[in-house]
C-alpha positions as semicolon CSV with decimal commas, in nm:
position;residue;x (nm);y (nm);z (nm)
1;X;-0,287;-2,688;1,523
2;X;-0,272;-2,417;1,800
3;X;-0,574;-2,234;1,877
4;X;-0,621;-1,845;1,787
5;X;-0,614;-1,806;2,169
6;X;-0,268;-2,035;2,213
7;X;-0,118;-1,831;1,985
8;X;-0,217;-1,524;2,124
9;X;-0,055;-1,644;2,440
10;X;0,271;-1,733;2,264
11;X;0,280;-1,371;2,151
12;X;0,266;-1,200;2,489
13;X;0,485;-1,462;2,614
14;X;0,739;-1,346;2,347
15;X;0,704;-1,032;2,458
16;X;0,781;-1,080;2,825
17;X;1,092;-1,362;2,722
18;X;1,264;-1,108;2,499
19;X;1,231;-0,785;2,733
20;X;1,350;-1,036;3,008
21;X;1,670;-1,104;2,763
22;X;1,688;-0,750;2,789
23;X;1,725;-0,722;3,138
24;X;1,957;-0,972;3,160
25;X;2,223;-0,872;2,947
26;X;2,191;-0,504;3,080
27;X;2,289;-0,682;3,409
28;X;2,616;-0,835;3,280
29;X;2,447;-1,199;3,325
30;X;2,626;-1,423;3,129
31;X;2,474;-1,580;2,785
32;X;2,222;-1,768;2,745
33;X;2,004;-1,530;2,874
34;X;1,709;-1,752;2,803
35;X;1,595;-2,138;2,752
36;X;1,412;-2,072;2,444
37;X;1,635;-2,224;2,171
38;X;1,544;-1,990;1,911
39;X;1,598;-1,684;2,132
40;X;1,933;-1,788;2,271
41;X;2,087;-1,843;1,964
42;X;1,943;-1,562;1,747
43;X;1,908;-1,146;1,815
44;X;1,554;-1,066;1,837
45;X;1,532;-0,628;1,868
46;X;1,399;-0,507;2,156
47;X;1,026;-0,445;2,240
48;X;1,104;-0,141;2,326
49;X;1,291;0,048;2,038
50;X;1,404;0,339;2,252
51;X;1,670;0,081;2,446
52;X;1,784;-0,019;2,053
53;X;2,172;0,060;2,012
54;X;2,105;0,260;1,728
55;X;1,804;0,474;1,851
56;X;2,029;0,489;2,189
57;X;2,314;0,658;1,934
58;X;2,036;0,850;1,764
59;X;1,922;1,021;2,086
60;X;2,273;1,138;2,142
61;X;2,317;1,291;1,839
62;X;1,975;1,481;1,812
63;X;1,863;1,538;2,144
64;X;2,040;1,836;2,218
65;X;1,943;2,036;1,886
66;X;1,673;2,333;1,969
67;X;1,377;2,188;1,751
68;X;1,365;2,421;1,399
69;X;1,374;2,231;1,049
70;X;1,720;2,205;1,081
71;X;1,658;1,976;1,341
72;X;1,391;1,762;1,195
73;X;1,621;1,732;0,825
74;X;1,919;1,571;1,074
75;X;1,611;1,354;1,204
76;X;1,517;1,198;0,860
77;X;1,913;1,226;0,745
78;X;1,997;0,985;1,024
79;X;1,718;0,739;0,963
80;X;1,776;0,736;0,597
81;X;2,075;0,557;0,641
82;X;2,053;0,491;0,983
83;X;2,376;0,409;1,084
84;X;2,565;0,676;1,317
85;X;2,889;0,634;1,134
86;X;2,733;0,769;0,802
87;X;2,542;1,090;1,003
88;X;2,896;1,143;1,203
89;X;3,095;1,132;0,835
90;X;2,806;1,395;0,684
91;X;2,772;1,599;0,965
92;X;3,174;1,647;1,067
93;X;3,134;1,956;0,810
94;X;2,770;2,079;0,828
95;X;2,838;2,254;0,495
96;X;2,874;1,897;0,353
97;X;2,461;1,877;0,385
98;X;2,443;2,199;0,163
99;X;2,620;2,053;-0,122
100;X;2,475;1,730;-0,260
101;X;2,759;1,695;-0,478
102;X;2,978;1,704;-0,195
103;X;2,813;1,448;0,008
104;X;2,831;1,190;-0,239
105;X;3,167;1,239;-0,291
106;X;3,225;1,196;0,072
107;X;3,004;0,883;0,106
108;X;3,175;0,757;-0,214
109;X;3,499;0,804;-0,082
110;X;3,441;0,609;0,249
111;X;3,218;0,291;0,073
112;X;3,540;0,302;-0,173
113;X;3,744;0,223;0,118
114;X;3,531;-0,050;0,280
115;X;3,317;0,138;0,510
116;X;2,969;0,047;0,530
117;X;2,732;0,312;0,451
118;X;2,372;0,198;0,475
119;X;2,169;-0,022;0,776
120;X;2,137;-0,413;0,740
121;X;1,854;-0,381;0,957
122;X;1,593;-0,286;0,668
123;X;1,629;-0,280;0,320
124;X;1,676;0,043;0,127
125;X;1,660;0,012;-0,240
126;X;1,743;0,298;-0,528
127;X;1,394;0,308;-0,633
128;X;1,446;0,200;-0,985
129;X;1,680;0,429;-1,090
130;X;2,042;0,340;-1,279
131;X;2,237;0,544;-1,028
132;X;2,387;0,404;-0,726
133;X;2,166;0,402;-0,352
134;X;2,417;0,658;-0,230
135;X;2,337;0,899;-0,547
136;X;1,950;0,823;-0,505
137;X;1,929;0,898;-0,196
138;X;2,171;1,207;-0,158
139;X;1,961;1,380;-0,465
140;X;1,636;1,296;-0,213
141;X;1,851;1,449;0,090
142;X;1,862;1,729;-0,107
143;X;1,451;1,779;-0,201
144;X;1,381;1,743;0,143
145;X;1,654;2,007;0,229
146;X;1,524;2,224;0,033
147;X;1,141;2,187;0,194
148;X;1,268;2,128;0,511
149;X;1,083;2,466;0,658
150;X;0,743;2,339;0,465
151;X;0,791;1,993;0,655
152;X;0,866;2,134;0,986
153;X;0,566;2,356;0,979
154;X;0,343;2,110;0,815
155;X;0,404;1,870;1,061
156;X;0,383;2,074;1,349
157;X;0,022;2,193;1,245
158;X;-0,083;1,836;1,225
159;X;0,054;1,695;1,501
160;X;-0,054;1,315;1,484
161;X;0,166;1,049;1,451
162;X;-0,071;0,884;1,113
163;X;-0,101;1,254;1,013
164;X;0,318;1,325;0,987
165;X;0,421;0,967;0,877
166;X;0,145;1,061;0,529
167;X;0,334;1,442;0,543
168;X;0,702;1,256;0,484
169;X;0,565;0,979;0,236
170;X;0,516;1,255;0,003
171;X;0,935;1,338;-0,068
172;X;1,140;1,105;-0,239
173;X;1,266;0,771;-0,052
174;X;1,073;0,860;0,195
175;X;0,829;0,542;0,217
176;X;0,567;0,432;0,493
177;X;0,862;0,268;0,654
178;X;1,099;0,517;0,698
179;X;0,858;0,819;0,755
180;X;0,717;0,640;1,001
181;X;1,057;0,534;1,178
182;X;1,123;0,932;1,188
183;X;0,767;0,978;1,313
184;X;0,878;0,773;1,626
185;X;1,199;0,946;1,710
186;X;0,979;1,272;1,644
187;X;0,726;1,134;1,921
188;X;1,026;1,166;2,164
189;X;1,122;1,522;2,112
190;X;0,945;1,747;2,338
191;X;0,760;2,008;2,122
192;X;0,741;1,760;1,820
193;X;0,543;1,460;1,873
194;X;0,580;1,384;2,210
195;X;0,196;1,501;2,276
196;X;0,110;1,307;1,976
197;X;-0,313;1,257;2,038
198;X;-0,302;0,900;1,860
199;X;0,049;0,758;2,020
200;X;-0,232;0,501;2,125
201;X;-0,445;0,458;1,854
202;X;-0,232;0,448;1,538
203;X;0,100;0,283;1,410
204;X;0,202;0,222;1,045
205;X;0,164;-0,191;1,036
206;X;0,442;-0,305;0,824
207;X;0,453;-0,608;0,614
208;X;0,630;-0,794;0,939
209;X;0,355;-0,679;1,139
210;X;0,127;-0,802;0,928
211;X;0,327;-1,159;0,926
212;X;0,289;-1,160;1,291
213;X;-0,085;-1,059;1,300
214;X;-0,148;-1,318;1,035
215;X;0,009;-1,585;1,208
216;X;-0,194;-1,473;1,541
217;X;-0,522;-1,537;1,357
218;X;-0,458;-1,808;1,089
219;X;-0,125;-1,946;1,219
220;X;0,020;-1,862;0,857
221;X;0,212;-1,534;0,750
222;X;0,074;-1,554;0,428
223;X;-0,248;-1,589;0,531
224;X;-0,416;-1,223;0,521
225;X;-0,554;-1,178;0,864
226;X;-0,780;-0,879;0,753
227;X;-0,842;-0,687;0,427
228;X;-0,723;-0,344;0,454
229;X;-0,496;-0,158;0,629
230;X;-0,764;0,034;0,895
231;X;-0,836;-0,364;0,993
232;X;-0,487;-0,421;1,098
233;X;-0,470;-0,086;1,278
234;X;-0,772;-0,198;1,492
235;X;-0,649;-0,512;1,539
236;X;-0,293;-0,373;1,731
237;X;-0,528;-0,158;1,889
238;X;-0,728;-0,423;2,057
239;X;-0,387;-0,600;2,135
240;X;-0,273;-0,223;2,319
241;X;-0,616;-0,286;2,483
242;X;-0,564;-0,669;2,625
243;X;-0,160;-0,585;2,723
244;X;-0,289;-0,412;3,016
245;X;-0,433;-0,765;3,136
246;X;-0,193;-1,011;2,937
247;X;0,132;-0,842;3,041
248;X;0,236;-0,896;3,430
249;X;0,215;-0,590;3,686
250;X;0,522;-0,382;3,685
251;X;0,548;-0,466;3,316
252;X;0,668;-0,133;3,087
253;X;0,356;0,078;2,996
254;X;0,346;-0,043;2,558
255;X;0,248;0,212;2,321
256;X;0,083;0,168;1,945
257;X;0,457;0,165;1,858
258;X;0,549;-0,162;2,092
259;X;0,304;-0,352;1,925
260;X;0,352;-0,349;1,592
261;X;0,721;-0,321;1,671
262;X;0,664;-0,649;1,857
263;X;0,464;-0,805;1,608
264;X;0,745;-0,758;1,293
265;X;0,964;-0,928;1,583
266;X;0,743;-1,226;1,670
267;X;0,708;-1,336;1,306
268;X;1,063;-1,398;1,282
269;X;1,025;-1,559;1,557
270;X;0,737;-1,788;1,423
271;X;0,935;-1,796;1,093
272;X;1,250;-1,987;1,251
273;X;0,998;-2,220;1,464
274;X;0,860;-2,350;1,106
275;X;1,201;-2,348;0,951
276;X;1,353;-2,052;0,826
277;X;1,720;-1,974;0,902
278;X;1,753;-1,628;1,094
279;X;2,051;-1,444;0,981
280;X;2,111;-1,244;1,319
281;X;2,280;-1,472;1,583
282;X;2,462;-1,373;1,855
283;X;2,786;-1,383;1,890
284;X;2,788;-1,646;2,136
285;X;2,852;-2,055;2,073
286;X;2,549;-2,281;2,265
């Protein structure tokens, strides 16, 4: 068995392997972009989320918009299904977003007719309830409408990045996940988050996260690494600390975010190398 420290190695060598896959196809260099077999054959997301198609579509969308509450409710509307095709269909008649009614009948309409309505890329339930997802979530589109100005301000008088992502947990289908995906695209809006005091001391560790920290230490996913949450932040915090040195010069600057985005990455990774079937492969024949 590998040691804590060959592991640890593997990790940052993941890191630099899949940003260099990055480079590579941004170039136009033809697939395989990599000798790793694992990596040619199957999509890994970036280390960097901000280059991710979707956050690239989400930028275009939202960047533009004067910051108000208006602004932050499109924010958390696009993440909450977090496809652009879904925001474009709601937001084509902004009085659609006044009327829950009205957007379920519009998201009904275009799901009737094949379209696909929510992400693949994380799993979005309907919390329990007998109605469909789209109902669930358009009737918690609607509380968060409705406190949108209370959200805005609240977060704005916090202004951390652990601090915001607790301020969003609080409305409906709005877990740890998803308020703290909005949290991120709030970090890089000017006059939101972008001053954020803990953008290097604090990210939400996610249950991949944890997989990948937990196979750092024990070489096991299900092996819990630490006991508490506050123990896993410290850990990606000491990992922030050690990229500096374990990352070569020239290397993109990671944040809190990198890391534990990195880490729900590498333990799919580590998952395939022990035998689990990824579902994301590219489009591309070895």
């Amino acid at each position: 068995m590998k040691t804590r420290a060959a592991r640890l190695n593997k990790f940052w060598w993941w890191i630099k392997e899949r940003h260099k896959i990055y480079e590579k196809r941004k170039a136009g260099e033809p697939w395989p972009w990599t000798r790793d077999k694992i990596m040619r054959d199957f999509a890994f997301t970036n280390v960097f989320r901000e280059l991710d198609r979707v956050t690239l579509e989400f930028h275009e969308r939202i960047d533009h918009l004067e910051n108000s509450p208006d602004k932050l409710f499109r924010m958390i509307l696009f993440r909450a299904f977090n496809l652009a095709s879904t925001y474009d269909l709601l937001t084509k008649r902004p009085k659609t977003l006044d009327k829950t009614a009205q957007m379920k009948k519009v998201l009904h309409r275009s799901k009737d007719k094949g379209n696909k309505i929510f992400t693949g890329a994380y799993i979005i339930t309907n919390a329990g309830r007998s109605e469909s997802k789209i109902d669930v979530m358009c009737d918690a589109l609607s509380v968060i409408r409705r406190g949108k100005n209370r959200i805005f301000q609240a977060t704005r008088d916090d202004g951390t990045m652990k601090g915001c992502t607790a301020i969003l947990t609080e409305y409906p289908m709005m877990g740890a996940f998803t308020s703290y995906e909005v949290v991120c695209d709030m970090r890089y809006q000017k006059g939101m988050l972008s001053g954020a005091r803990d953008k290097k001391l604090w990210a939400n560790p996610g249950p991949g996260a944890r997989r990948g920290i937990n196979y750092i230490v024990s070489g096991a996913p299900k092996d819990k690494a630490f006991a508490n949450t506050e123990m896993y932040v410290s850990f990606m915090r000491q990992l922030l600390i050690f990229s500096a040195e374990a990352l070569p010069e020239g290397f993109p600057k990671l944040e809190m975010r990198e890391i534990e985005h990195s880490l729900c990455e590498y333990s799919k990774y580590c998952n395939a190398v022990n035998g689990k079937r990824l579902k994301r492969r590219y489009r591309y024949e070895p």
